[in-house]
C-alpha positions in Angstrom: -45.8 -3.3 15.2 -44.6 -7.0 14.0 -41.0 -7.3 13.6 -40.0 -7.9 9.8 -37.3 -10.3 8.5 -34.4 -8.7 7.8 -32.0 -9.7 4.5 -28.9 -11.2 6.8 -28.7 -15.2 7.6 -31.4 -16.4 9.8 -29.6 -16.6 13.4 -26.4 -15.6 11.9 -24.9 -14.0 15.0 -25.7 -16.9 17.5 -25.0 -20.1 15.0 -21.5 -18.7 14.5 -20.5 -17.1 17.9 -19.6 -13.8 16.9 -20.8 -11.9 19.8 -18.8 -11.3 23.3 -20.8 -11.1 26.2 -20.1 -7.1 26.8 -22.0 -7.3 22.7 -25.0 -9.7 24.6 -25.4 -7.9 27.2 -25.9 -4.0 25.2 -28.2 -6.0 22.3 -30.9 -6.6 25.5 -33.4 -4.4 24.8 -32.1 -2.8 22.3 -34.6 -4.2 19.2 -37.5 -3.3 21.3 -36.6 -0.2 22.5 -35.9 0.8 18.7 -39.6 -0.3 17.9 -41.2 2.2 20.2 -38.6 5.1 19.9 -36.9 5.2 16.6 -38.5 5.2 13.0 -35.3 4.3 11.5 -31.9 2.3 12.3 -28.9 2.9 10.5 -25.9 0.1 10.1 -22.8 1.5 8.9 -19.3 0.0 8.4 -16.3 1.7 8.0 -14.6 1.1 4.7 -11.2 1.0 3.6 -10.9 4.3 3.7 -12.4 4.9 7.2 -15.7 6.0 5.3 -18.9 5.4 6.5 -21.3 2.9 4.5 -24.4 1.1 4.9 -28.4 0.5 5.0 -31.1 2.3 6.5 -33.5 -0.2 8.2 -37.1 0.8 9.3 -37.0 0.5 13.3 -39.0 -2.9 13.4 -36.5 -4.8 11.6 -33.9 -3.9 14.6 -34.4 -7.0 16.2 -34.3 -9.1 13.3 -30.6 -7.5 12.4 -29.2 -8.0 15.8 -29.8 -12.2 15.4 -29.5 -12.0 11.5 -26.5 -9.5 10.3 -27.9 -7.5 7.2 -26.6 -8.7 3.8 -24.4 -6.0 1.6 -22.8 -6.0 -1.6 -18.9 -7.2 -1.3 -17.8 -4.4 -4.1 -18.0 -1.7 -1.8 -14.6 -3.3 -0.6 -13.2 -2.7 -4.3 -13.7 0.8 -4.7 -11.2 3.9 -4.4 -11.3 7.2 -3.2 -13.3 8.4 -5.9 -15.6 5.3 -5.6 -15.1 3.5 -8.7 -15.1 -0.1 -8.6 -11.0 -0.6 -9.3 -11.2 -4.6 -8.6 -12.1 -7.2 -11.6 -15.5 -8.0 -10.2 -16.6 -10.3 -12.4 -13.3 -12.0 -13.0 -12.7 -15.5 -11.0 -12.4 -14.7 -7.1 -14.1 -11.1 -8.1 -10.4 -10.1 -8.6 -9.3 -10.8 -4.8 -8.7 -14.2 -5.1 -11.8 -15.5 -3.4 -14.6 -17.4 -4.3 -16.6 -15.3 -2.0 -16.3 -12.3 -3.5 -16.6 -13.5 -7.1 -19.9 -11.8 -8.5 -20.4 -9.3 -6.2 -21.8 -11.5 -4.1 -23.4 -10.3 -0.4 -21.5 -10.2 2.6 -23.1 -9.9 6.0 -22.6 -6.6 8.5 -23.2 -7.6 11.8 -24.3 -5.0 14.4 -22.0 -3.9 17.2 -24.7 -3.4 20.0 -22.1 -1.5 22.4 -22.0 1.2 19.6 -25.5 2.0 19.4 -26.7 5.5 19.8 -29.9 8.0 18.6 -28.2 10.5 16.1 -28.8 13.2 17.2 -29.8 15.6 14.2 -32.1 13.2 12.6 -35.5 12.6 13.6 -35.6 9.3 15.8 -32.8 7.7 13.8 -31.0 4.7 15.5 -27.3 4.1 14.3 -25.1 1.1 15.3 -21.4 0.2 13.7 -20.7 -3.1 12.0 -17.9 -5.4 11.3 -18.1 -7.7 8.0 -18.4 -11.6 7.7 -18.7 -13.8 5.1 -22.0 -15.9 5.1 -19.8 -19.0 6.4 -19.2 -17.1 9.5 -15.8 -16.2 8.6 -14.3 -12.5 8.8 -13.9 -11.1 5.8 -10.1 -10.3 6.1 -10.2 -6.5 4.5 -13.1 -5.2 6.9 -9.8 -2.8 8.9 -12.2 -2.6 11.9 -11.8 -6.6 12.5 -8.4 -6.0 11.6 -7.4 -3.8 13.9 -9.3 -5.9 16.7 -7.0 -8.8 15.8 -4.2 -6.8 16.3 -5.4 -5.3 19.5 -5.5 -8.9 20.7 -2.0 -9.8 20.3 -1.4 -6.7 22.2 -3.9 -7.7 25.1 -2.1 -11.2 24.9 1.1 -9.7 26.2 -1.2 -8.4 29.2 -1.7 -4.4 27.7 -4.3 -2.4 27.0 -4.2 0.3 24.4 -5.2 3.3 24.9 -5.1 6.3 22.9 -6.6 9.9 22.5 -8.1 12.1 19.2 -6.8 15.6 18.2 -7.8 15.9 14.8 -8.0 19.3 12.5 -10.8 20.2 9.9 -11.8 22.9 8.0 -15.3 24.5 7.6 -16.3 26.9 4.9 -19.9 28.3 3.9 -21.0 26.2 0.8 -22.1 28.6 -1.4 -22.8 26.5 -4.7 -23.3 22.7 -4.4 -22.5 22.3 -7.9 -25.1 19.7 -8.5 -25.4 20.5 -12.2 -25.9 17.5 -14.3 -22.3 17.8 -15.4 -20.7 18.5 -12.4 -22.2 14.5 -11.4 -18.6 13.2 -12.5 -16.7 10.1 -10.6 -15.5 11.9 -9.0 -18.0 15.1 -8.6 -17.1 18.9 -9.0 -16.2 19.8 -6.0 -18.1 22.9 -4.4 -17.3 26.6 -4.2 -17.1 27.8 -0.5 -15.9 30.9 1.4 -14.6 31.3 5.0 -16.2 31.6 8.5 -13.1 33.9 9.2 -10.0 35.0 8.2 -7.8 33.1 10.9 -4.6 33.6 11.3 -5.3 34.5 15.1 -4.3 31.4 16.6 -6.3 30.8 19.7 -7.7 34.5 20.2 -11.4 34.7 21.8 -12.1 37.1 19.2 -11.7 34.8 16.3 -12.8 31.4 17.9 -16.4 34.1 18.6 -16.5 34.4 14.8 -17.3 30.9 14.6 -18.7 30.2 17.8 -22.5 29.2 15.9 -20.3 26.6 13.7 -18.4 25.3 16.9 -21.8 25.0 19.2 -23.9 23.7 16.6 -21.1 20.7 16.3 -20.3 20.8 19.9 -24.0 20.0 20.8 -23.9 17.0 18.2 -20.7 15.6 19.3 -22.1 15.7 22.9 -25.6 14.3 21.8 -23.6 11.3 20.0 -22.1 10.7 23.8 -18.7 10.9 22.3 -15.9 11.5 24.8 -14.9 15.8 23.6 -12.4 17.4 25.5 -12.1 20.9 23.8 -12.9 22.8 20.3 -10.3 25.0 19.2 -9.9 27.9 16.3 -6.7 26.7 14.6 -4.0 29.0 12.6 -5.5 28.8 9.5 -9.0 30.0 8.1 -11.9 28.5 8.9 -10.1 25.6 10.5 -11.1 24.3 13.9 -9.5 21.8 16.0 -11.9 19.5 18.5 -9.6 17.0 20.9 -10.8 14.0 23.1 -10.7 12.2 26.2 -9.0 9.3 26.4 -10.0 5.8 25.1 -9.1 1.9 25.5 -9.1 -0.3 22.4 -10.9 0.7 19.3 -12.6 3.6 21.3 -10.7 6.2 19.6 -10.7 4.8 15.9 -14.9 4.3 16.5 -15.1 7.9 17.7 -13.0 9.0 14.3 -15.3 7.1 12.3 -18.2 8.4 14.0 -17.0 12.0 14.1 -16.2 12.9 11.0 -19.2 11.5 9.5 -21.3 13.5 11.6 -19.6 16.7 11.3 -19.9 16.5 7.2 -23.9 15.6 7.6 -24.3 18.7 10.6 -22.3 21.0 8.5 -24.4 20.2 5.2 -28.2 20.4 6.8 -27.0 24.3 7.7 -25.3 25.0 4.5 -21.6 24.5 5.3 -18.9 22.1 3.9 -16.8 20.5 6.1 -13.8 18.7 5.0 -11.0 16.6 6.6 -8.8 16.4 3.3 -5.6 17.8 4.7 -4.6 20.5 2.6 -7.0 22.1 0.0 -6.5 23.7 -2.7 -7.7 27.2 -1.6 -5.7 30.6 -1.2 -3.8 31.0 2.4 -5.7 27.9 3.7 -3.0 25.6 6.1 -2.7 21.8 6.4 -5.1 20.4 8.7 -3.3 17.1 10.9 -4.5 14.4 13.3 -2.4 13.9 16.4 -2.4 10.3 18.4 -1.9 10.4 21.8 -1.3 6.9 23.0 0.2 4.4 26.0 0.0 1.1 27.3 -2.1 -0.2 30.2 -1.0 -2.6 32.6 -3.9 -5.3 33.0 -2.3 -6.1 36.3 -2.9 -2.7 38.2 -4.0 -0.7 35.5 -0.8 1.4 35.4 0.3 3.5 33.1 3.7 1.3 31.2 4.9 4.5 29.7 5.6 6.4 33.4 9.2 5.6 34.2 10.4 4.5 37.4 13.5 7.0 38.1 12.7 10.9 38.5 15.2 12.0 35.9 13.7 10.3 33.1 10.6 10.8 30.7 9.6 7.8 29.7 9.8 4.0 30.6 12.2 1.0 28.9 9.6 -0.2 27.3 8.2 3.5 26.1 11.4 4.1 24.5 10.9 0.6 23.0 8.0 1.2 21.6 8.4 4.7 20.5 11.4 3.5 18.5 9.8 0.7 17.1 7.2 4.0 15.8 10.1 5.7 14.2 12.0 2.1 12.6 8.8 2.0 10.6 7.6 5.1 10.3 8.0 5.6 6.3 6.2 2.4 5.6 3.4 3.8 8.3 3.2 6.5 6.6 0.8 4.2 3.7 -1.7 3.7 7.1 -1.3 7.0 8.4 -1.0 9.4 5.9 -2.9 7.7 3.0 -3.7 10.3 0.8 -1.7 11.7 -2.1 -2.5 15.5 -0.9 -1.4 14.5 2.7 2.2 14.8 1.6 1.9 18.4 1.0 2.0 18.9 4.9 5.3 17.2 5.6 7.1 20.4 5.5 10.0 21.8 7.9 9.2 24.5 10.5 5.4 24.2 10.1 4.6 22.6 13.3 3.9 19.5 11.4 6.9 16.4 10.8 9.5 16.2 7.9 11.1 13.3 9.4 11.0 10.8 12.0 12.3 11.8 15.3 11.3 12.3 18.8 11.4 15.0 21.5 10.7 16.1 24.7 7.3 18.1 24.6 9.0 19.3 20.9 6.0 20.4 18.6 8.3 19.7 15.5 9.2 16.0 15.9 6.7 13.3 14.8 7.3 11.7 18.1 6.4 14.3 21.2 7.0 12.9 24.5 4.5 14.5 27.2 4.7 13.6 30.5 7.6 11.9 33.2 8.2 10.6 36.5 4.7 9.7 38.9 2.7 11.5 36.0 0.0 8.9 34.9 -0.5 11.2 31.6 2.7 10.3 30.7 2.2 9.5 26.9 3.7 9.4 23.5 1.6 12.1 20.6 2.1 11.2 17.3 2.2 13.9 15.1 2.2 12.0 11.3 -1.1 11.9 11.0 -3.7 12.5 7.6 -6.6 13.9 9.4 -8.6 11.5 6.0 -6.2 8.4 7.3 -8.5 5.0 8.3 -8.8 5.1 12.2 -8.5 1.5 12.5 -4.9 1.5 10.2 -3.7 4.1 11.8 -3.9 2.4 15.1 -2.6 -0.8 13.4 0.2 1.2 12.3 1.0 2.4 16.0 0.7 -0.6 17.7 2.4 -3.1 14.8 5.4 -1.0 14.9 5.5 -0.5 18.4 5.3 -4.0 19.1 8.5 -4.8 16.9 10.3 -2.1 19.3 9.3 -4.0 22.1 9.9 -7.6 21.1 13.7 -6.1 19.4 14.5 -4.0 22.2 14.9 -0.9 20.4 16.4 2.2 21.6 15.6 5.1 19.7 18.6 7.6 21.4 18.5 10.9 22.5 15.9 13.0 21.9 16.4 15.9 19.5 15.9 19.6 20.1 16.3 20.3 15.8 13.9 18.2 15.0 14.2 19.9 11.2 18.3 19.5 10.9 18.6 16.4 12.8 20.1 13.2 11.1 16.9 11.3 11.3 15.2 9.3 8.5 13.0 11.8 6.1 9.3 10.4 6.1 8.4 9.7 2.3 7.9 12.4 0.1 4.2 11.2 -2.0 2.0 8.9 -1.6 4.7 6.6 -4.3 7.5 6.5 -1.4 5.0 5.2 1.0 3.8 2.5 -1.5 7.2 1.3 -1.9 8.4 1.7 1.9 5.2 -0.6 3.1 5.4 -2.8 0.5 9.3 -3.7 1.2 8.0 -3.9 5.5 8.1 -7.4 6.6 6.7 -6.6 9.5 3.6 -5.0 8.5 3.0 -7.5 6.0 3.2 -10.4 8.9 0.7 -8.6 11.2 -1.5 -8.1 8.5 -1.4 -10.6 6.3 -0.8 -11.0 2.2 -4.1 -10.5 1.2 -4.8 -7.5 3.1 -1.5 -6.2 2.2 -1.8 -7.0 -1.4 -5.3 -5.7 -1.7 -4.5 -2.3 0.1 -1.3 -1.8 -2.0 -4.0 -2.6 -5.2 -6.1 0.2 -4.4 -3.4 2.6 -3.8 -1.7 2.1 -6.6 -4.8 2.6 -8.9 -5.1 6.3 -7.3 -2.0 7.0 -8.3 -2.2 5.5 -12.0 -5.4 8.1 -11.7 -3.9 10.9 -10.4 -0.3 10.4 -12.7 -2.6 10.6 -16.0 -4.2 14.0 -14.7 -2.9 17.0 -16.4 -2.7 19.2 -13.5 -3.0 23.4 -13.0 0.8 23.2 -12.1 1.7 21.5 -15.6 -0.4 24.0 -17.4 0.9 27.1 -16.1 5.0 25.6 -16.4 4.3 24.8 -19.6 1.1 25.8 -21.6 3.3 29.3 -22.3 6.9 28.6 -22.4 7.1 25.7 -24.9 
């Protein structure tokens, strides 16, 4: 089979030096072993949103991508949660300001070789992960997965290594009516009327986690077919709500496993007739908030210790843990616009519900945003964040951690004791809606330095138009308060 042309920039990936030599080294034999074994190959790109976009490719035209990059439109970058276009497109500079993004002009994905895998529910489908560029060469500077890279380097420069772990909640439900009506195809859609797997409320109990042992196996066998890194599955408190943790990962490893993850649990779960959601808190009887905990430290590149383990037996966690974890909680409202970027992930910042209120820390404490695992000579020592949107962009989410942590280290912080009330102690509230955290990162100098104005500027833009949407929604709360009384 001859290889086709594919509609990147001829040689794109060698003329401008994007590739490292790990990136070299996994494209060899790649293209060809996608022309005998695959029929397909899928590049994706995570948004910024954390979603999943991209082009289907017929196998021969693997090679072809790997030297060219494949060409996409730049206005998937100016779209919301309900994917409407929310940027000027046709304005000068397309609305951001840049020429190259005026008239919806292409940008070029360029393949990740290390991240490509055979998915496994399709038939002989190929999938690799891509980070953006304009046809220059240049990054394009809202692509969060570069971003994040960038700020991973200033991290390595200081001779670290991150490394973090996924715990992240989801529900699944039986979809019993698609709604796919001609008028349900609204912007966004009708969503679809479910049931439960189970009636939960049996936290942890065989019994229960047997009730939706086919859902948990059939995902299970996926998640292990994608070779991604699973630790455990989990029946969680609520109904049909399931919890799957991972190992352990250095850099971007954890954010490309999120990515990856949920993507593939919402196509599994719809080719057997079940909806699967990560939106933290839906609006359905007695269901709970689902949440997405970060486990994270920093490597030593100098013996590959662990920075967090602290050196005398009475303590937790190093000088420079305690840095860091305070430098977590100094920014943790304006975080909170990374890690909890949805207006219905507020709704889980409530007191005495296993999830934060406010940022503090504790030892082992369930209830503080901050938990402290770990001590003296153990190399798990670590610090889980609790804050997190289980919908919440991997790649700003680890931005968030490592920005703020690095401000701890570079200031000195100390956050204190640690607090065994973490719903009555003194410590800052975390923001209310999705409005406080608009406000909070837009006032963060720190952020805005690590990330940059236009970044900044364009994230704030798009969060601001889901609110103007969601504000001019009469909601079922104001109709019931009101419709009768007045």
């Amino acid at each position: 089979m001859a290889e086709t042309d594919s509609t990147g920039v001829p040689d794109f990936v060698e003329r401008f030096g994007l590739w490292s030599e790990a990136q070299r080294s996994a494209a060899v034999g790649i293209a060809q072993s996608a022309e005998k074994n695959l029929d397909t190959l899928r590049l994706s790109f995570a948004d910024q949103h954390g979603v999943l976009r991209g082009k289907s490719l017929a196998a021969d035209g693997t090679g072809a991508a790997l030297r060219n990059g494949c060409a996409i439109t730049s206005t998937l970058l100016a779209k919301d949660t309900s994917h409407r276009t929310v940027y000027p497109v046709w304005s000068e500079g397309g609305g951001f300001g840049l020429a190259e993004m005026a008239g919806a002009r292409d940008v070029i994905m360029v393949p990740d070789p290390t991240t490509f895998r055979v998915l496994p529910w399709l038939s002989r489908t190929g999938w690799m992960l891509c980070d953006l560029y304009f046809p220059d060469g240049s990054p394009v500077p809202f692509s969060t997965r570069r971003l994040c890279q960038d700020v991973l380097v200033q991290l390595e420069s200081r001779g670290y290594t991150y490394r973090s772990g996924l715990e992240i909640e989801f529900h699944v439900l039986k979809l019993d009516d698609a709604r796919l009506a001609p008028a349900d195809a609204t912007q966004p859609g009708t969503p679809p009327e479910t049931s439960l797997l189970a009636q939960g409320f049996q936290y942890l109990t065989e019994t229960r986690l047997d009730e939706i042992e086919p859902v948990v196996e059939l995902l299970r066998a996926q998640t292990v077919g994608l070779g991604l890194p699973l630790r455990s599955m989990e029946s969680e408190f609520g109904p049909s709500q399931i919890e799957f943790t991972f190992h352990p990962q250095d850099s971007l490893g954890t954010a490309d496993t999120a990515v990856l993850f949920r993507s593939a649990v919402k196509q599994v779960c719809r080719r057997h007739g079940y909806h699967a959601t990560f939106m933290c808190r839906p609006a359905l009887p007695n269901l709970f908030s689902s949440g997405w905990h970060l486990h994270q430290s920093l490597v030593r590149d100098t013996d590959g210790s662990n920075a967090f383990v602290p050196e005398h037996e009475e303590e937790r966690l190093s000088s420079i843990g305690h840095n860091f974890l305070e430098g977590i909680l100094a920014h943790a409202r304006a975080a909170c616009l990374l890690t909890t970027p949805t207006i219905n992930g507020y709704k889980r910042y409530r007191p005495h519900t296993l999830a934060p209120d406010r940022a503090g820390w504790g030892w082992g404490n369930r209830g503080a945003m901050l938990r402290v695992i770990g001590g003296h000579a153990d190399p798990g020592t670590r610090i889980e964040n609790r804050v997190g949107d289980p919908a919440a962009n991997p790649y700003l989410y680890l931005c968030a951690q490592i920005i703020a942590g690095l401000d701890g280290i570079d200031q000195a912080l100390d956050p204190g004791p640690p607090t065994e009330t973490p719903y009555e102690t003194s410590a800052e509230r975390l923001p209310a809606s999705l409005m406080e955290a608009i406000a909070a990162f837009r006032s963060d100098t720190v952020f805005r330095k690590a990330l940059g104005d236009s970044f900044c500027d364009y994230l704030l833009a798009l969060k601001e138009a889901e609110v103007a949407r969601f504000l001019s929604e009469v909601t079922d709360w104001e109709q019931k308060e009101y419709f009768s009384v007045f």
